[in-house]
N, C-alpha and C positions, 0 to 999 in steps of 0.2 A: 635528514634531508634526502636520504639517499630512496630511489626507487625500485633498483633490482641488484643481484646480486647472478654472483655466477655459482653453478654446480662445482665447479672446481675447488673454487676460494673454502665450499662450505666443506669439501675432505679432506683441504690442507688445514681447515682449521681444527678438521676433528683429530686430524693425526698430530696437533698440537703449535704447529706452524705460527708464530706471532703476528707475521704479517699480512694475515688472511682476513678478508673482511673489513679490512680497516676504512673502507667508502661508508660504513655504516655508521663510525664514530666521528668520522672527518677531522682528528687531529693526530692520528698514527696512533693512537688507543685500542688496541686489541679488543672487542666489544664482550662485553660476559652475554655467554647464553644460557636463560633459566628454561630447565623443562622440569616437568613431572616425571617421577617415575618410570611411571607408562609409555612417556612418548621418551623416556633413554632407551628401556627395553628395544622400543621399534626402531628406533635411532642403530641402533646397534647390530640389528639384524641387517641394516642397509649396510652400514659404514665399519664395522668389524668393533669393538669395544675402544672408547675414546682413548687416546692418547692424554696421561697423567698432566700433563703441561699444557691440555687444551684449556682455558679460560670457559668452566662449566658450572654451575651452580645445577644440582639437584633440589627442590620446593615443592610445598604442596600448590595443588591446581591453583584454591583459592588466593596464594599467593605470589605469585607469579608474574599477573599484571602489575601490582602495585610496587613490586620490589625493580620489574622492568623500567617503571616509569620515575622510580626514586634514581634511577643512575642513565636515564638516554641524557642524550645519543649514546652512550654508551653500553646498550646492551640489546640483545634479541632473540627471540624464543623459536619453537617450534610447537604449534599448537594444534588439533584437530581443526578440523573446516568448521565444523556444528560447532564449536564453540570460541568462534571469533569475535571478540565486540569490536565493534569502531571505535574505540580508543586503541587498539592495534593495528598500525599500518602496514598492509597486506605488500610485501617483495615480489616482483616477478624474478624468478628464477631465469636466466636465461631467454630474458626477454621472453616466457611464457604468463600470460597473463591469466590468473585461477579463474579470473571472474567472467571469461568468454567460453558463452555457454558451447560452441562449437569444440572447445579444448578438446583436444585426444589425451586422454590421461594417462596413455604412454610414454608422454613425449615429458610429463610431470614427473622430476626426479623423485618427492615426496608421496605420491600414490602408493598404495601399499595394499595387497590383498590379506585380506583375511580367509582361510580355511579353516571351515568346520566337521569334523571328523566324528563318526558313530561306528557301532559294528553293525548297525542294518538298517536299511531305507527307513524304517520307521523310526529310529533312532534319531536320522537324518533330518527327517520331515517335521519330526518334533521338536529337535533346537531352531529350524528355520523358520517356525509358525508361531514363535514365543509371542507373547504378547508385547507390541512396541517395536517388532521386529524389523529394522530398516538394512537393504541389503548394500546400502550405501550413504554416506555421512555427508556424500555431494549427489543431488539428484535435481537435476536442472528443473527437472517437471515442478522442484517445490522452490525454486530461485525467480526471483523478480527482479530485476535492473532499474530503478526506478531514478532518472536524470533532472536534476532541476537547473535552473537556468536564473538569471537577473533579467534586468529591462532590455525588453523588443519595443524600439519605437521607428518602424519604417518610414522615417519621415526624413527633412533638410537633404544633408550630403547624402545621406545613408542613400534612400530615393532617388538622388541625382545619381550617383555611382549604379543603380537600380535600373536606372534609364538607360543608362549609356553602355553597359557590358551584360544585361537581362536578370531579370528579376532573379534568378537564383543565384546570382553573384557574391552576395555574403555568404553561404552556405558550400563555395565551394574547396573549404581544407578543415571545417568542422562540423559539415553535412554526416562526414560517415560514422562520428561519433554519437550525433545526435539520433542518428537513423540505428544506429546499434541499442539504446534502451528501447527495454520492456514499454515504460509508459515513463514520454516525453511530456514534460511542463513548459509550461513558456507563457510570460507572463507579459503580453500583449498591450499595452496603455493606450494604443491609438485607437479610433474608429476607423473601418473604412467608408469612404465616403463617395457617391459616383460623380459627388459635382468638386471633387479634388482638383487644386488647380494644379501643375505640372511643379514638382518640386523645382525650389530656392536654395540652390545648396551655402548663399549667402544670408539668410532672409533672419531677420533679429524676431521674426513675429514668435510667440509659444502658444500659438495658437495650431492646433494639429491635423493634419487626418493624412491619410493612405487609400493608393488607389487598389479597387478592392482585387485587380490582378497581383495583388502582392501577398496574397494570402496561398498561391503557388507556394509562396519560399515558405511557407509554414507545413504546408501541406508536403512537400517535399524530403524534410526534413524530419518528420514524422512527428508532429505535434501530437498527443493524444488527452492534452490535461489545458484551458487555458485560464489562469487567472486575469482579473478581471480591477485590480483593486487602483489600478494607475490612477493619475490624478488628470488626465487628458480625457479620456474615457467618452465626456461629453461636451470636447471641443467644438464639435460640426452640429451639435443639436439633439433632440433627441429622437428624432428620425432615423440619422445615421448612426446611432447606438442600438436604436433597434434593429436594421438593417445588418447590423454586426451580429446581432445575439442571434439574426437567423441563418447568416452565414453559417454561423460556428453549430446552430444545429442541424443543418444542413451536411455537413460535414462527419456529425457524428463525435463531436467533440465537446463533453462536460465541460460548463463552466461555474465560476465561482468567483464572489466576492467583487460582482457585478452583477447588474443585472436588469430586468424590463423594469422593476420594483422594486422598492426596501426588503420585502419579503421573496421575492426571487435571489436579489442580491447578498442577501445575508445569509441564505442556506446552505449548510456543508452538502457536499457531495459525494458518493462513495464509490469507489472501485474497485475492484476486485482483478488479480490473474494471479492464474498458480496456486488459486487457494491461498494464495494471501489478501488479506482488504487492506484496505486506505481508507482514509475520508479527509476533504480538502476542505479549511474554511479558511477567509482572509477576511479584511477590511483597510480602510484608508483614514485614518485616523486625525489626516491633515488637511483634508478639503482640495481646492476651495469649495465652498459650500456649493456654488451651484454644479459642480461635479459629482457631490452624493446623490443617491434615488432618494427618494422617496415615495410618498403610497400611491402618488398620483405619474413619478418622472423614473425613467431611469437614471441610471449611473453608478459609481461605485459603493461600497457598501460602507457606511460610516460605522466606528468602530464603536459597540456596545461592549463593553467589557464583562459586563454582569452576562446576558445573553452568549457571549463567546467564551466565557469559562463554563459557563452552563454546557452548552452543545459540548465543548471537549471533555467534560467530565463524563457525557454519556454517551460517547463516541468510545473515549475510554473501556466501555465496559463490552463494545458492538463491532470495534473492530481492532486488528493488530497493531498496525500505525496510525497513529492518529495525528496529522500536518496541520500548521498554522503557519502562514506565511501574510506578511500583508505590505501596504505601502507606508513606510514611516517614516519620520524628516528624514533628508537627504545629508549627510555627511561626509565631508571628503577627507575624511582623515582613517588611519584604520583600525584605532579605538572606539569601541563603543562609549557609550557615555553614560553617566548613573543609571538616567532613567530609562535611558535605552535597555541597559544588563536588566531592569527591574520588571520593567513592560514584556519584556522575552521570555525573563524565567517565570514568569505568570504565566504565560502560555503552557510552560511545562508543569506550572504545578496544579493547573486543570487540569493536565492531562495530555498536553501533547508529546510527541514523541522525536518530532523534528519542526525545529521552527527556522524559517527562512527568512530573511528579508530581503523583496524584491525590489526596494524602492534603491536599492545604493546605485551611486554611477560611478562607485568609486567601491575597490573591496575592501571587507572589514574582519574583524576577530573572527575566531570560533571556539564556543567551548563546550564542552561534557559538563553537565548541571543535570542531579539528579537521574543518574541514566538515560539523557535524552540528548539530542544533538541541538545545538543553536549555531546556527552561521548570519551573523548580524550582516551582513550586507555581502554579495556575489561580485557586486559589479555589474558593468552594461554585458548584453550579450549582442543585438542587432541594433547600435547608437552610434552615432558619429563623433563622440566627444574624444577628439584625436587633441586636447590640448593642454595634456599632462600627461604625465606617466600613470600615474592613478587611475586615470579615466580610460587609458587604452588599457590595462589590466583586466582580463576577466577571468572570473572562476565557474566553472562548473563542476555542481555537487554529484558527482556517481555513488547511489545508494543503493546496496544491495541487498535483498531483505529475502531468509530465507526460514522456509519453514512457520513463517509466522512472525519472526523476529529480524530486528533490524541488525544486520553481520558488521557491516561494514559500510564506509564513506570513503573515496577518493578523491582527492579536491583537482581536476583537470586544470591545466593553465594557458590563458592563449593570451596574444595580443592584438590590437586592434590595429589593423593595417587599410589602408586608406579609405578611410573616414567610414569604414559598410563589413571592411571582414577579419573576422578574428583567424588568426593561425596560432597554429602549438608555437609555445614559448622555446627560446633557446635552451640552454640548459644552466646559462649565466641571467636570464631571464626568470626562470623558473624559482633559482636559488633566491636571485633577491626578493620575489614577487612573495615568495612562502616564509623566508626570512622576517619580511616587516608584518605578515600576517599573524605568525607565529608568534614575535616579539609582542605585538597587539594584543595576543591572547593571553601573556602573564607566562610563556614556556621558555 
């Protein structure tokens, strides 16, 4: 559970100190650290050779994670950046966060220069121009931050709170997180609508829309991805659905898994920064029927499974990360459920490489299947559902993909404070929020 450690803790531990680190085991467990070889070598160039009594296990690369993961909380590595998977939970050292492209790698106690020595420039020039030659293992230029999000429905209290303190009001103690990824998701369910009546922050109708000054708080916040797969989508008609889809192209902003048509709405879409791609496809698999498009109507994309393991299979072959994310029953518990784990990991064994699900108002498991990430439900992000603990819970997923490849997942935690805006979790928040999601997940 623990999120950062300090430089100090990590020399008392190597000069063999018992009591060092022990926020990482959280039962006074002195935590074993596995490295390779290689990174003792460099370990030891920093820290002077480990003290006998340090709690160190030497292993080969390849096992290292799985021998980590046979004994947490009780144990933790030191690995290179390039080869991080997300099943490694990344520590901030001294409250330095690796994954803020801004970092001064000075200020990073693990940075480490490499020198390469010749006896003549051309000697020089010729270890440097090796083929595969990278003169650094973190190069922002090849990092992507890619932040996904659960349900935005600007609608009831959320709208009222909207009215009454201005439309950027939910956004303002998790605006600057959202505004810090690469490329921002948000998975949108409402239309906006121009003949919206003045929200009801009491009103029993589930009948939806948003006035379309509320697309500020999107815009604000840096939306760059919207899905489309919500089950409101074509509450107002479908005038105001299409009215929506020209906002959002107006804007400059891909969507997916809604659409003007069955065939606009079922389309992946691809993205690209950093020389890394994406491609985003969703669907709604729950209705109601007059919410899907069809050839003639907009609305959300109803789920073809044959058709969507298809596109992921050749998405698979076209680009890095390949996403699946859609709207599926709603559960408020944070167990998945059979057919839920089954529907998901299909996604992955088409070929996806992160599957989300947007539809929870309530957050759910996560698991590692197949080298790909599943997070069965997020939670609300921009919702009023202040009427459990569950429901003010929200997660958001920080993915970081570098080189091509997916590094790493952060799970952000906030809660839902009157009835419109998420803030960071306390730290007694935090534990239990990741505690039942974890216990959900089988760890």
């Amino acid at each position: 559970m623990a999120d950062e450690i300090t430089w100090d803790d990590v020399e008392r531990f190597w000069q063999g100190e018992s009591d060092a680190l022990l926020n990482i085991s959280e039962d006074d467990t002195t935590p074993q650290l596995y490295v390779s070889s290689e990174t003792r070598e460099v370990l030891e160039a920093l820290l002077g050779e480990a003290d006998p009594q340090a709690s160190l296990t030497e292993a080969d690369d390849d096992e290292i994670l799985e021998m980590a993961w046979e004994e947490r909380p009780h144990a933790w590595s030191v690995v290179p950046f390039d080869e991080l998977v997300p099943r490694w939970k990344v520590l901030r050292i001294d409250d330095v966060d690796l994954f803020d492209r801004d970092l001064d790698l000075t200020s990073y106690p693990l940075a480490v220069d490499i020198v390469v020595e010749g006896d003549t420039d051309g000697e020089l020039a010729s270890a440097m121009a090796g083929e595969g030659m990278q003169l650094t293992n973190r190069d922002t230029d090849r990092m992507t931050v890619l932040i996904m999000t659960g349900v935005t429905a600007l609608v009831r209290a959320t709208a009222h709170e909207m009215e009454l303190n201005g439309v950027l009001y939910p956004a303002e103690y998790i605006g600057p997180t959202l505004q810090s990824a690469d490329l921002l998701h948000i998975s949108n369910e409402i239309p906006f609508a121009e003949n919206c009546p003045p929200p009801d922050r009491n009103s029993g109708s589930l009948v939806f829309c948003s006035d379309p000054r509320y697309i500020e708080l999107l815009r604000h916040v840096g939306a760059d991805i919207i899905e489309l797969t919500g089950n409101h989508f074509q509450d107002y008609g479908s005038q105001a659905t299409l009215d929506t889809l020209e906002m959002y192209r107006e804007e400059g902003w891909p969507y997916y898994g809604g659409g003007a048509d069955l065939e606009d709405a079922s389309k992946a879409i691809e993205v690209e920064h950093n020389d890394n791609t994406f491609s985003f496809i969703g669907c709604n698999p729950v209705g109601p029927e007059f919410a899907w498009a069809t050839a003639e109507r907009p609305g959300s994309a109803p789920c073809d499974y044959e058709f969507m393991h298809g596109e992921l299979n050749r998405l698979s072959e076209e680009v890095d990360v390949p996403i699946a994310t859609w709207q599926y029953w709603e559960f408020y518990h944070y167990e998945p459920t059979p057919q839920q784990q089954a529907d998901f990991r299909a996604m992955v064994d088409a070929g996806a490489k992160i599957v989300s699900g947007s539809q929870a108002h309530h957050p759910q498991a996560i698991e590692f299947y197949n080298d790909s990430f599943i997070h069965y439900g997020l939670g609300n992000l921009f919702f009023d559902q202040m009427w459990s603990i569950g429901t003010r819970q929200i997660v958001v997923d920080r993915h970081v993909i570098y080189d091509g490849r997916h590094l790493s997942t952060e799970l952000l935690t906030y809660m839902l404070e009157n009835f419109s805006q998420p803030r960071p979790t306390t730290d007694a928040e935090r534990r239990q929020m990741l505690s039942s999601i974890f216990q959900a997940s089988g760890w």
